[in-house]
N, CA, C and O atoms as CSV, one atom per row, in Angstrom:
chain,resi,resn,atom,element,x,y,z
A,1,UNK,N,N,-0.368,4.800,15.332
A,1,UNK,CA,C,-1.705,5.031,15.847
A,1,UNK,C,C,-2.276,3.705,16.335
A,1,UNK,O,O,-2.416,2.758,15.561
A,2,UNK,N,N,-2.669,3.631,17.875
A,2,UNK,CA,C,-3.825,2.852,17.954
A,2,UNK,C,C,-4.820,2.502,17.669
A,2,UNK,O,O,-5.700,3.259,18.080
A,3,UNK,N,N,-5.277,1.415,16.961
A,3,UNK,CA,C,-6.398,1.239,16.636
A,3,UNK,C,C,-7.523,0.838,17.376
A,3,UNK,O,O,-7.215,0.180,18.370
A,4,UNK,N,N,-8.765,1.026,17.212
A,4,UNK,CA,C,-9.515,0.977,18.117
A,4,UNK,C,C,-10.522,-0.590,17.439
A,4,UNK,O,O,-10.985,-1.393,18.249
A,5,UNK,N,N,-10.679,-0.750,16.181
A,5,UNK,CA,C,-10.975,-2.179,15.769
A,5,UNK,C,C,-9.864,-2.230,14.433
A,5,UNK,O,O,-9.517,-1.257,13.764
A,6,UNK,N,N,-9.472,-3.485,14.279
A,6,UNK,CA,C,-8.835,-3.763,13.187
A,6,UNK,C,C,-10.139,-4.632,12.187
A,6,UNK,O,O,-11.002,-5.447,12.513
A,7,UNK,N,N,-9.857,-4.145,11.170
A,7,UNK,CA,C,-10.740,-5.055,10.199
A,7,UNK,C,C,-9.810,-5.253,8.537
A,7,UNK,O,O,-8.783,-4.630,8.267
A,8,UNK,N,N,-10.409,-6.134,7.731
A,8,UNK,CA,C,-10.133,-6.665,6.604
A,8,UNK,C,C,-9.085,-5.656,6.106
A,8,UNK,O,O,-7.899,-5.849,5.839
A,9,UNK,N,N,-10.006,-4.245,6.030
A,9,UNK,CA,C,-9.273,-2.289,5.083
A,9,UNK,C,C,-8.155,-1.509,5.915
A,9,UNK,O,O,-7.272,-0.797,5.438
A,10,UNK,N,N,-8.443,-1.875,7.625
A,10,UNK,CA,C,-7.822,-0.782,7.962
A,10,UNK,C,C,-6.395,-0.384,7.625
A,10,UNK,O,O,-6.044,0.795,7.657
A,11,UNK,N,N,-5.609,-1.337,7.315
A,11,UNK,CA,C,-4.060,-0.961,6.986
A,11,UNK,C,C,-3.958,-0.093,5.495
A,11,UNK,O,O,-3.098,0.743,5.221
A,12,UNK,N,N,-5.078,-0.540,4.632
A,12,UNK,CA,C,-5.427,0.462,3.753
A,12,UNK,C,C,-5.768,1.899,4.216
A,12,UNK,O,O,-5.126,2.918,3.963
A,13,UNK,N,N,-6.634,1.809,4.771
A,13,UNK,CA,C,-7.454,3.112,5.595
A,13,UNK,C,C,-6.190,3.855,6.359
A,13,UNK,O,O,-5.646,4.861,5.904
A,14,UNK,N,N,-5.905,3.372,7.272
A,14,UNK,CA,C,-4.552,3.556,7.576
A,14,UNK,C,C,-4.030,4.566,6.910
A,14,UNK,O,O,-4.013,5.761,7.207
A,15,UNK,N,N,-3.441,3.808,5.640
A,15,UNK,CA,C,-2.332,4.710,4.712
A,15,UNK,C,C,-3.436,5.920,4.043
A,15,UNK,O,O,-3.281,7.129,4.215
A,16,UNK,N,N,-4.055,5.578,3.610
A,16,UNK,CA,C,-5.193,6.785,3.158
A,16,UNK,C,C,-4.884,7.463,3.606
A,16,UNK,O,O,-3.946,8.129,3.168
A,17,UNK,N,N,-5.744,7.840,5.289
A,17,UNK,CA,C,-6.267,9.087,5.974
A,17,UNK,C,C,-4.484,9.639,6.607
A,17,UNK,O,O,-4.335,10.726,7.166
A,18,UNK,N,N,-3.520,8.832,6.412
A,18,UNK,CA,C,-2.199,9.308,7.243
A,18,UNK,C,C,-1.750,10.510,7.563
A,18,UNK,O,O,-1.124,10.781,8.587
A,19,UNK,N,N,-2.098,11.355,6.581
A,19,UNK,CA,C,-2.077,12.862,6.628
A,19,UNK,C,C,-2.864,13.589,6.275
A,19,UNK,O,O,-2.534,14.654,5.755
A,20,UNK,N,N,-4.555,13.127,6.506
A,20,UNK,CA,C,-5.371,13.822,6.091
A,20,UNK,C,C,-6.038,14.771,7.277
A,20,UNK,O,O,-5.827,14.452,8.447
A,21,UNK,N,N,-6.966,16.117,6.928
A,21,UNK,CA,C,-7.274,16.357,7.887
A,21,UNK,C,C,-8.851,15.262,7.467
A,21,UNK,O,O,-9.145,14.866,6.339
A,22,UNK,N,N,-9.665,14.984,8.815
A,22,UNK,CA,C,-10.572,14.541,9.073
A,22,UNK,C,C,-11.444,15.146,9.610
A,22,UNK,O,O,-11.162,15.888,10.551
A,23,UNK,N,N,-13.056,14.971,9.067
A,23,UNK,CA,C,-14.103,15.183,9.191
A,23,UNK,C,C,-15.265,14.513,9.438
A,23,UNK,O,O,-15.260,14.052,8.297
A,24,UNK,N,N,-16.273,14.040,9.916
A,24,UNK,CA,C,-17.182,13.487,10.488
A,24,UNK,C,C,-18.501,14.027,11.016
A,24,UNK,O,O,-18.563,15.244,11.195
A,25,UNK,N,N,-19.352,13.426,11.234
A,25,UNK,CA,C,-20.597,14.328,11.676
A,25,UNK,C,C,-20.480,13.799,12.802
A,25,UNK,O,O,-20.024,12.706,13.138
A,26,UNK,N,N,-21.015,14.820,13.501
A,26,UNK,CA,C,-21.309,14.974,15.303
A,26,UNK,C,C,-21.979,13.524,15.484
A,26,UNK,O,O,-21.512,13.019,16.505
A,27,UNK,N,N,-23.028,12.560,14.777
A,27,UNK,CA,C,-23.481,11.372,15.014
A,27,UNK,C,C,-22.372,10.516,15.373
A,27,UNK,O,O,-22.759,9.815,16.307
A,28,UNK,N,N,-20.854,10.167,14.991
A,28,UNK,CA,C,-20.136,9.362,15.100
A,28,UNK,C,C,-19.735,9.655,16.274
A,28,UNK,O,O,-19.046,8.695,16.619
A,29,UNK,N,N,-19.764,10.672,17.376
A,29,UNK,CA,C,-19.734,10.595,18.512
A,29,UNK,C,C,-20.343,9.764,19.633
A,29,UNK,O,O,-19.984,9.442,20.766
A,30,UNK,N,N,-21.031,9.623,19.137
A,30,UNK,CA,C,-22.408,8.206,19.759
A,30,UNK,C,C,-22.145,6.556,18.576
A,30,UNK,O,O,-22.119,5.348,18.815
A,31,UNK,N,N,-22.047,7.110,17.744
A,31,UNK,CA,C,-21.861,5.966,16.762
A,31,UNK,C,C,-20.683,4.730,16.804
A,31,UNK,O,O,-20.705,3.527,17.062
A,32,UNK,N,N,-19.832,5.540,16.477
A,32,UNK,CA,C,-18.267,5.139,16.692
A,32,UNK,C,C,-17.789,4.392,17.701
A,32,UNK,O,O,-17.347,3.283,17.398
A,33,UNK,N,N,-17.763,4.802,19.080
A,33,UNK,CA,C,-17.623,4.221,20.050
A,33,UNK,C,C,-18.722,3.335,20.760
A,33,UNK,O,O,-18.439,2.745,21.803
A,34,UNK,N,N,-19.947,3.246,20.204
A,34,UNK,CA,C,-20.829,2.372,20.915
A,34,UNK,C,C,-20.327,1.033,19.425
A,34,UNK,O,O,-19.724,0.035,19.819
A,35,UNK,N,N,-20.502,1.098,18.509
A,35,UNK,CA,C,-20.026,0.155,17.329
A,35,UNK,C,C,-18.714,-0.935,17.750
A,35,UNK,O,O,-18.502,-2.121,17.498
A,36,UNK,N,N,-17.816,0.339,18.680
A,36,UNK,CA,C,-16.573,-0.541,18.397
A,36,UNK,C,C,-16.740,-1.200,19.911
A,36,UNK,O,O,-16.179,-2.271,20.141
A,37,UNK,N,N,-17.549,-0.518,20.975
A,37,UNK,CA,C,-17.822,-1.548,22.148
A,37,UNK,C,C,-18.764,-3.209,22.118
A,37,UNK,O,O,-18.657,-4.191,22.854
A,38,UNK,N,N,-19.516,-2.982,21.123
A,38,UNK,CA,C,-20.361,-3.542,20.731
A,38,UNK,C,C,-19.670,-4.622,19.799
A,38,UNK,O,O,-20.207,-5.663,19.424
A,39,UNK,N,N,-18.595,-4.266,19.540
A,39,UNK,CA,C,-17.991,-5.406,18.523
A,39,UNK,C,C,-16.445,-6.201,19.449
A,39,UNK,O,O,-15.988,-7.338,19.333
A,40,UNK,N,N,-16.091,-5.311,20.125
A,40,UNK,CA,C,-15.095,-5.717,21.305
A,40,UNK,C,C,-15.277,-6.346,22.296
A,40,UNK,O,O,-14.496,-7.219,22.676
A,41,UNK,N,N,-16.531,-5.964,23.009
A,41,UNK,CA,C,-16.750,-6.327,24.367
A,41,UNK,C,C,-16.500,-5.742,25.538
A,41,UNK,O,O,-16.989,-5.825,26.665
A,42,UNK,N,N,-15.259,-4.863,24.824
A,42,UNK,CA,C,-14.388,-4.632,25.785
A,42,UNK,C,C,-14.650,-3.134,26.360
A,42,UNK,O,O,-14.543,-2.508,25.305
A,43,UNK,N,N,-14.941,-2.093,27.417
A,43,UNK,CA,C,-15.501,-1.179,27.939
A,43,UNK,C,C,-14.314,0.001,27.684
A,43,UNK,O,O,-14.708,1.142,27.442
A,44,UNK,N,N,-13.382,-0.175,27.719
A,44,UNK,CA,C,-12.240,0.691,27.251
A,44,UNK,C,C,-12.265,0.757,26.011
A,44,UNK,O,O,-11.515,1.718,25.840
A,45,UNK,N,N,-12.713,0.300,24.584
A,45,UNK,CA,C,-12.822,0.889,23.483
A,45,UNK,C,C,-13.563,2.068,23.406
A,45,UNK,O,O,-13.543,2.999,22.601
A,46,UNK,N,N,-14.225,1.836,24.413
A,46,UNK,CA,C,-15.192,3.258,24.192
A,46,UNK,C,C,-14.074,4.852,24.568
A,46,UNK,O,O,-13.972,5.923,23.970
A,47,UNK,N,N,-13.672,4.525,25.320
A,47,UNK,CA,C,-12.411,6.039,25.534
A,47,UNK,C,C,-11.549,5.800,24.319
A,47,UNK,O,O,-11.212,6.765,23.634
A,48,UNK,N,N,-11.253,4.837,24.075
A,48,UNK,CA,C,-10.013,4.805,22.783
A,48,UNK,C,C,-10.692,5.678,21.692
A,48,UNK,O,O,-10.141,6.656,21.186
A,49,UNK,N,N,-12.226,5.137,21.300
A,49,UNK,CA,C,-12.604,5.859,20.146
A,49,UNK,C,C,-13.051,6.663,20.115
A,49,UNK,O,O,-13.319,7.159,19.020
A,50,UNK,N,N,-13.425,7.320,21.367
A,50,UNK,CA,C,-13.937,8.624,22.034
A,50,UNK,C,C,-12.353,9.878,21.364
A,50,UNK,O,O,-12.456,10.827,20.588
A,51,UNK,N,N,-11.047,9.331,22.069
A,51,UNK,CA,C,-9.576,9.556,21.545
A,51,UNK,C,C,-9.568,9.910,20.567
A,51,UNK,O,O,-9.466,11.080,20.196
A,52,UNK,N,N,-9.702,8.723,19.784
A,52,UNK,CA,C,-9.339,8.997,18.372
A,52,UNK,C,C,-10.175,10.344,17.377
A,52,UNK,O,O,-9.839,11.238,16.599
A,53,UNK,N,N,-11.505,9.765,18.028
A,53,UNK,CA,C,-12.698,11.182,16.999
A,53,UNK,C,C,-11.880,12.282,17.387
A,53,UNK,O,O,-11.573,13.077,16.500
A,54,UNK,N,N,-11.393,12.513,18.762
A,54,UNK,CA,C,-10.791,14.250,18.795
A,54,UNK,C,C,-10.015,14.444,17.614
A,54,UNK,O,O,-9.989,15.598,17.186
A,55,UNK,N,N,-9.322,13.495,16.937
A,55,UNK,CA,C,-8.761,14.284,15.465
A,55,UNK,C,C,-9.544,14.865,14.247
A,55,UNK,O,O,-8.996,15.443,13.308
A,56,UNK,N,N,-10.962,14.638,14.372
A,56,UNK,CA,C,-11.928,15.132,13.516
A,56,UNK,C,C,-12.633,16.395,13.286
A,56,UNK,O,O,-13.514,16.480,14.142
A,57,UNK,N,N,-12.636,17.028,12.804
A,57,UNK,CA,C,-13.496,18.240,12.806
A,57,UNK,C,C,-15.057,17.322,12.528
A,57,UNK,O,O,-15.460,16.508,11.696
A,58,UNK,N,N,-15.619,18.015,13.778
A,58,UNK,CA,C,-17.075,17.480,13.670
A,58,UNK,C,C,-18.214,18.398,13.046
A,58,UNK,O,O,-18.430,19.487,13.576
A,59,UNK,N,N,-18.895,18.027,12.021
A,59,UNK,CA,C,-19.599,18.858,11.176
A,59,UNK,C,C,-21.286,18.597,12.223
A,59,UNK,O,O,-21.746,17.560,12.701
A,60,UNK,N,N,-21.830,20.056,12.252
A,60,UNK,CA,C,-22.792,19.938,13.565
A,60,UNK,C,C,-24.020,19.572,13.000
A,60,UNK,O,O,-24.480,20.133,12.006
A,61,UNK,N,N,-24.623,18.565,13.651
A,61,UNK,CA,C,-26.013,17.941,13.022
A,61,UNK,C,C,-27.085,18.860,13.785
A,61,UNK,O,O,-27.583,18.669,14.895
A,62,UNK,N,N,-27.304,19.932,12.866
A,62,UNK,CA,C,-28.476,20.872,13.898
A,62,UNK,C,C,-29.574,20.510,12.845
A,62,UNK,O,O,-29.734,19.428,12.279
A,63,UNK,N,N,-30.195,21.507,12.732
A,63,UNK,CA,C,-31.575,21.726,12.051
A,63,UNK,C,C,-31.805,21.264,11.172
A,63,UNK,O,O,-32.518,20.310,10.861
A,64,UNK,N,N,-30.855,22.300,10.386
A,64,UNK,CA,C,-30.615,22.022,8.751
A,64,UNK,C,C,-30.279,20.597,8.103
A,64,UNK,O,O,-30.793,19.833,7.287
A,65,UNK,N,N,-29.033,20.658,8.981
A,65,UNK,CA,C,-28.770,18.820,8.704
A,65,UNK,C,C,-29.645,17.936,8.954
A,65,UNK,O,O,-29.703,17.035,8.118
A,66,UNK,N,N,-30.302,17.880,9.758
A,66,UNK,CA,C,-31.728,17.089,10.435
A,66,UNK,C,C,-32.504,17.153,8.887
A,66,UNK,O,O,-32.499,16.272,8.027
A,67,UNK,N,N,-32.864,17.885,8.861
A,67,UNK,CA,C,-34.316,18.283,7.288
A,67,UNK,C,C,-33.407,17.613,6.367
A,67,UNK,O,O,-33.905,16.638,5.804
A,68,UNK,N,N,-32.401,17.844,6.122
A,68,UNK,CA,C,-31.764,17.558,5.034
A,68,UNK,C,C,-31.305,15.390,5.346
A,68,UNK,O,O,-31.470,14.406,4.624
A,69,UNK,N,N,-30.871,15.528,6.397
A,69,UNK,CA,C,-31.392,13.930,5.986
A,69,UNK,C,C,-32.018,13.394,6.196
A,69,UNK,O,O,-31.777,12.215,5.937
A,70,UNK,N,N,-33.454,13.725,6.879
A,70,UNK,CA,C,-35.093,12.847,6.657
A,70,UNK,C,C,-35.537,13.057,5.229
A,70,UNK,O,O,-36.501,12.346,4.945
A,71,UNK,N,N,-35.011,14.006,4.029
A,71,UNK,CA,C,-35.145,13.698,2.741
A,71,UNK,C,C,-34.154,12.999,2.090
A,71,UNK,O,O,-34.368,12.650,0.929
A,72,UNK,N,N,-33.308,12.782,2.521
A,72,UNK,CA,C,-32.268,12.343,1.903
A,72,UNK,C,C,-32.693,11.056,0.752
A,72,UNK,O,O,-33.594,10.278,1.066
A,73,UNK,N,N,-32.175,10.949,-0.213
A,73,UNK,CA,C,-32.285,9.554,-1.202
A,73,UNK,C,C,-31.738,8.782,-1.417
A,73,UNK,O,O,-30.883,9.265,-2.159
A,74,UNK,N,N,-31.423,7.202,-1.265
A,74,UNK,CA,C,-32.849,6.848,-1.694
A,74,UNK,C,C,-33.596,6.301,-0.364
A,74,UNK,O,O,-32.985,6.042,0.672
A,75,UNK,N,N,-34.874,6.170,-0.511
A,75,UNK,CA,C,-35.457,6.070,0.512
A,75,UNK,C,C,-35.010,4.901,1.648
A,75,UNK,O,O,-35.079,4.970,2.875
A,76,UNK,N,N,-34.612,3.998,0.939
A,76,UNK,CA,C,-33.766,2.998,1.781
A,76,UNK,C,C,-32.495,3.160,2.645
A,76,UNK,O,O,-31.995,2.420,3.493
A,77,UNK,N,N,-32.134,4.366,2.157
A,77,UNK,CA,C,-30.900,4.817,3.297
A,77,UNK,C,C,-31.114,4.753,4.770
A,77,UNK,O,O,-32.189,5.305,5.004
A,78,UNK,N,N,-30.447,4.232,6.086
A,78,UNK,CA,C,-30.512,3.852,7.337
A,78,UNK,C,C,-30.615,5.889,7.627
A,78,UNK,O,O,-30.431,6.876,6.915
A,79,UNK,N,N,-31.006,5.640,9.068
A,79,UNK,CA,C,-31.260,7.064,9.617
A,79,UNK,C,C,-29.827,7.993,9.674
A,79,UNK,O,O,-29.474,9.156,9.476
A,80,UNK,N,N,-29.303,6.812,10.040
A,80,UNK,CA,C,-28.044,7.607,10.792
A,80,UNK,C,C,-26.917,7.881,9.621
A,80,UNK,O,O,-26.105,8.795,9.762
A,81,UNK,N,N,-26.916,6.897,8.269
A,81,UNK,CA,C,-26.405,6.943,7.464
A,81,UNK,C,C,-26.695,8.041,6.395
A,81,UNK,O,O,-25.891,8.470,5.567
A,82,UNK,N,N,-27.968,8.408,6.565
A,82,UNK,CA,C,-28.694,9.708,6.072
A,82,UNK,C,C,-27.906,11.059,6.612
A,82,UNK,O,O,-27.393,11.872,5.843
A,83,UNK,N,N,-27.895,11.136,7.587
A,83,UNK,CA,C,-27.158,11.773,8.593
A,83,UNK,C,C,-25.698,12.526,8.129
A,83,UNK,O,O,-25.211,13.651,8.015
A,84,UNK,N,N,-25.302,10.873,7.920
A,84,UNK,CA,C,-23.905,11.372,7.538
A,84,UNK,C,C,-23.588,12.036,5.919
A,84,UNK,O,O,-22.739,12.816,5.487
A,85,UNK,N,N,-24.432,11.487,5.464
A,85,UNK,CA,C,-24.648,12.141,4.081
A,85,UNK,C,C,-25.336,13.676,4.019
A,85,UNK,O,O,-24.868,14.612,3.370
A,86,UNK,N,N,-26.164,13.706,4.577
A,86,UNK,CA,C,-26.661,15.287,4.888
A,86,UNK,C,C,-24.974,15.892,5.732
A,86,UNK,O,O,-24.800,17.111,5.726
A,87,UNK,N,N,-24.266,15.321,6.153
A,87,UNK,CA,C,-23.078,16.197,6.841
A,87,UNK,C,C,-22.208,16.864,5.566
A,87,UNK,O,O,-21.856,17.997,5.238
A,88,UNK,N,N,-22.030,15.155,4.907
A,88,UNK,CA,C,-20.556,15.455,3.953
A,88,UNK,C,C,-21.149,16.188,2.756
A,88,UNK,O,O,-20.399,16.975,2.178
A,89,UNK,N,N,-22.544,16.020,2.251
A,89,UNK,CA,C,-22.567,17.314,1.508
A,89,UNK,C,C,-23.099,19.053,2.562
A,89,UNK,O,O,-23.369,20.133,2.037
A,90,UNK,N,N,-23.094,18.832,3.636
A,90,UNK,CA,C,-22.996,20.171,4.494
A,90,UNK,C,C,-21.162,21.127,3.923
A,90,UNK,O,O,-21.035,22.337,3.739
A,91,UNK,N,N,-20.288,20.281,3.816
A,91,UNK,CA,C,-18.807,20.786,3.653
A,91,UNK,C,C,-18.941,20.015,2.175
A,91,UNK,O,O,-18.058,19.164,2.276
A,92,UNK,N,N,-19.429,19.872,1.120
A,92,UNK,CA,C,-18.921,18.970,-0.107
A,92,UNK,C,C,-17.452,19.873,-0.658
A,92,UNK,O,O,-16.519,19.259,-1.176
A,93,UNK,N,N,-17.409,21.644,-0.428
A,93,UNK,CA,C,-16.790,22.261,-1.004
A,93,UNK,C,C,-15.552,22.191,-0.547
A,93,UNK,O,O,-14.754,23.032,-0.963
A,94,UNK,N,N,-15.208,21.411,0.190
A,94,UNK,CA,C,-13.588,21.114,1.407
A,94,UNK,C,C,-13.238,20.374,1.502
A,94,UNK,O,O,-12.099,20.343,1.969
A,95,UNK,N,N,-14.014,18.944,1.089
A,95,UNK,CA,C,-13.349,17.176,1.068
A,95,UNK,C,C,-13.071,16.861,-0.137
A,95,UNK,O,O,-13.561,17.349,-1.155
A,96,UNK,N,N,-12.194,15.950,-0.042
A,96,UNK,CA,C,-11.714,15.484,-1.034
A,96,UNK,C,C,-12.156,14.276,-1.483
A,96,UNK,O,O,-11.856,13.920,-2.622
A,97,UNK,N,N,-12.843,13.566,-0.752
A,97,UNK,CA,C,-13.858,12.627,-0.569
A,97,UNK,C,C,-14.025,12.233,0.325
A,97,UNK,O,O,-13.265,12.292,1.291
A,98,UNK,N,N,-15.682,11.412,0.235
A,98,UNK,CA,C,-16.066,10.573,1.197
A,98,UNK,C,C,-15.629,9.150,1.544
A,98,UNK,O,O,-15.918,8.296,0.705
A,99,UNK,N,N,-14.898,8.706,2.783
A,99,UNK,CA,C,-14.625,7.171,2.806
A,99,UNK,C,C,-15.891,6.598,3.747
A,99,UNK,O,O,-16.083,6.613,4.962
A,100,UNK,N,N,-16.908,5.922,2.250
A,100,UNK,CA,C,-17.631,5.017,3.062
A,100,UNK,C,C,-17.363,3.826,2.414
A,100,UNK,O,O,-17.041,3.646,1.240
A,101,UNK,N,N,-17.580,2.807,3.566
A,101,UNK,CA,C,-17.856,1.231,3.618
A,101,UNK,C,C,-18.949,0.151,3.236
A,101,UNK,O,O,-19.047,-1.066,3.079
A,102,UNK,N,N,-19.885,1.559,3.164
A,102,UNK,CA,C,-21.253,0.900,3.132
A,102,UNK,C,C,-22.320,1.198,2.158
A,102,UNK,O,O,-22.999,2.223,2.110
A,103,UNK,N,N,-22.399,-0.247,1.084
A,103,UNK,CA,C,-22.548,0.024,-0.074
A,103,UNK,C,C,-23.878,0.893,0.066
A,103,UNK,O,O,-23.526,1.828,-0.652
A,104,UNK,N,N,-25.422,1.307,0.575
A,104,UNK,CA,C,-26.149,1.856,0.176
A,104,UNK,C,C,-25.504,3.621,0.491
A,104,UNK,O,O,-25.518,4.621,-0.227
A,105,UNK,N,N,-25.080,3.427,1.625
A,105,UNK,CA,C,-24.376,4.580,1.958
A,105,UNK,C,C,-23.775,5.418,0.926
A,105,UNK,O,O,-24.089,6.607,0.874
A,106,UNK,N,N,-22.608,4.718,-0.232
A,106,UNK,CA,C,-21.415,4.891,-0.582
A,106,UNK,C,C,-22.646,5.359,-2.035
A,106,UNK,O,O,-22.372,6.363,-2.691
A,107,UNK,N,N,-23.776,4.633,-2.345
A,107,UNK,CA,C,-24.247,4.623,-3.942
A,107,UNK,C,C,-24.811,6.270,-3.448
A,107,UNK,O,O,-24.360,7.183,-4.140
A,108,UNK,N,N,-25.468,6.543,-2.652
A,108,UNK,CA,C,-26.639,7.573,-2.179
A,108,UNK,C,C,-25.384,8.716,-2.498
A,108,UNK,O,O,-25.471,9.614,-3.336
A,109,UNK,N,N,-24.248,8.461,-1.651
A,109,UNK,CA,C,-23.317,9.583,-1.529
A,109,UNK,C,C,-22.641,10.046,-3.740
A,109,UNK,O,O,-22.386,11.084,-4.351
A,110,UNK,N,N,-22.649,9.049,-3.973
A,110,UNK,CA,C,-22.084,9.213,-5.265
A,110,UNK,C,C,-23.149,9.849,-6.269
A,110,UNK,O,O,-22.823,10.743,-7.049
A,111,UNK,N,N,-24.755,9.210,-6.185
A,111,UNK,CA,C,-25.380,9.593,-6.382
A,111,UNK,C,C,-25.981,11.588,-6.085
A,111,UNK,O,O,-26.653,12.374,-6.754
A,112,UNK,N,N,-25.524,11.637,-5.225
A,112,UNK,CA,C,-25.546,13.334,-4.705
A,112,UNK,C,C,-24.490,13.782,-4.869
A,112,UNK,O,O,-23.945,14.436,-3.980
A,113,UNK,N,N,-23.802,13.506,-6.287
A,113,UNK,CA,C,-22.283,14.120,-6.900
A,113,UNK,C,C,-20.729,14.207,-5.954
A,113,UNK,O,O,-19.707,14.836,-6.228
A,114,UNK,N,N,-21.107,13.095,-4.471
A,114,UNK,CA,C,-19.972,13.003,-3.829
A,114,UNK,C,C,-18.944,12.411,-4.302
A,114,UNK,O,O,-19.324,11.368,-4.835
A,115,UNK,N,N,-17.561,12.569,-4.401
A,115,UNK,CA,C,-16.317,11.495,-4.662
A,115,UNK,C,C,-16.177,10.372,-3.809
A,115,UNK,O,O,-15.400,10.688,-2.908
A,116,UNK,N,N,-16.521,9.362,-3.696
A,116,UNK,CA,C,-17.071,8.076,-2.792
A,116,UNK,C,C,-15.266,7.489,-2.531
A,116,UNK,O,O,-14.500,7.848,-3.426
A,117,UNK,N,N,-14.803,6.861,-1.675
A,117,UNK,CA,C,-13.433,6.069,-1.652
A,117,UNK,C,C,-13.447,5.272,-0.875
A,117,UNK,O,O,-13.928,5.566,0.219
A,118,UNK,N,N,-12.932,3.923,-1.101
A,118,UNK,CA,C,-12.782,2.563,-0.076
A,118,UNK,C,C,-11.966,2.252,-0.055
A,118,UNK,O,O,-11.556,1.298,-0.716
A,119,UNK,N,N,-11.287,2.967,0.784
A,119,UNK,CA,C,-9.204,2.394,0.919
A,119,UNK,C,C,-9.383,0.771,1.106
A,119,UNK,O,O,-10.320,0.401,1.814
A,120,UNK,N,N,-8.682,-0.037,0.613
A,120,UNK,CA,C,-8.092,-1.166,0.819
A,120,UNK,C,C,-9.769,-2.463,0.354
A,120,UNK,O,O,-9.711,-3.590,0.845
A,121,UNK,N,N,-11.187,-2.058,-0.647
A,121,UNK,CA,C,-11.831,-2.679,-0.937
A,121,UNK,C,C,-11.148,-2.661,-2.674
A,121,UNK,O,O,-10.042,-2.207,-2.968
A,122,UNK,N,N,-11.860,-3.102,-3.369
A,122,UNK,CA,C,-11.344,-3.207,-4.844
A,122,UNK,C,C,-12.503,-2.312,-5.365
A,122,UNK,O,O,-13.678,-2.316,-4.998
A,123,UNK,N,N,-11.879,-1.522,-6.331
A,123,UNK,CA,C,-13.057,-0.275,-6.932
A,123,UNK,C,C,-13.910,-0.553,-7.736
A,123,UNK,O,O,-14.695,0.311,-8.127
């Protein structure tokens, strides 16, 4: 697989997700690929990671999800990171866990009885 950024985890991450199916909220469609242009420079990351999301089942940020993460807790959670947490407990009953990176992200998600995982950080 091509990668679209390499960082510190991904060869961890890597082996993780190798045969997983994948899931994501409809936000990482905008997210994902503006992040990894924004960190590249380069104008073709944006189709690479555009690429890659097609392996995801995208969980749909409508209504419900909306309400559900402008309450989301704790109040310090980022918008979009709210977002994704209102997604992964939208399916909690089908993942096997959540891989976040980002510690307020990762506490909020554990905190709302998610299984939290950071391939290739130390636990």
């Amino acid at each position: 697989m091509k990668l679209v950024v390499s960082e510190g985890e991904t060869r961890a991450l890597v082996e993780y997700l190798a045969d997983a199916e994948l899931a994501v909220s409809e936000v990482a469609l905008v997210e994902v690929p503006r992040a990894a242009h924004l960190k590249t420079g380069a104008s073709e990351t944006i189709q690479h990671a555009e690429a890659l999301l097609r392996r995801f089942f995208l969980v749909a940020v409508d209504d419900d999800t909306c309400a559900e993460a402008a309450r989301a807790r704790p109040a310090e959670l980022r918008s979009l990171d709210a977002v994704h947490l209102a997604s992964a407990l939208r399916i909690r009953d089908q993942i096997e866990a959540a891989v976040v990176y980002d510690r307020r992200l990762g506490l909020a998600a554990r905190q709302a009885g998610l299984r939290v995982t950071a391939p290739g950080l130390p636990a």
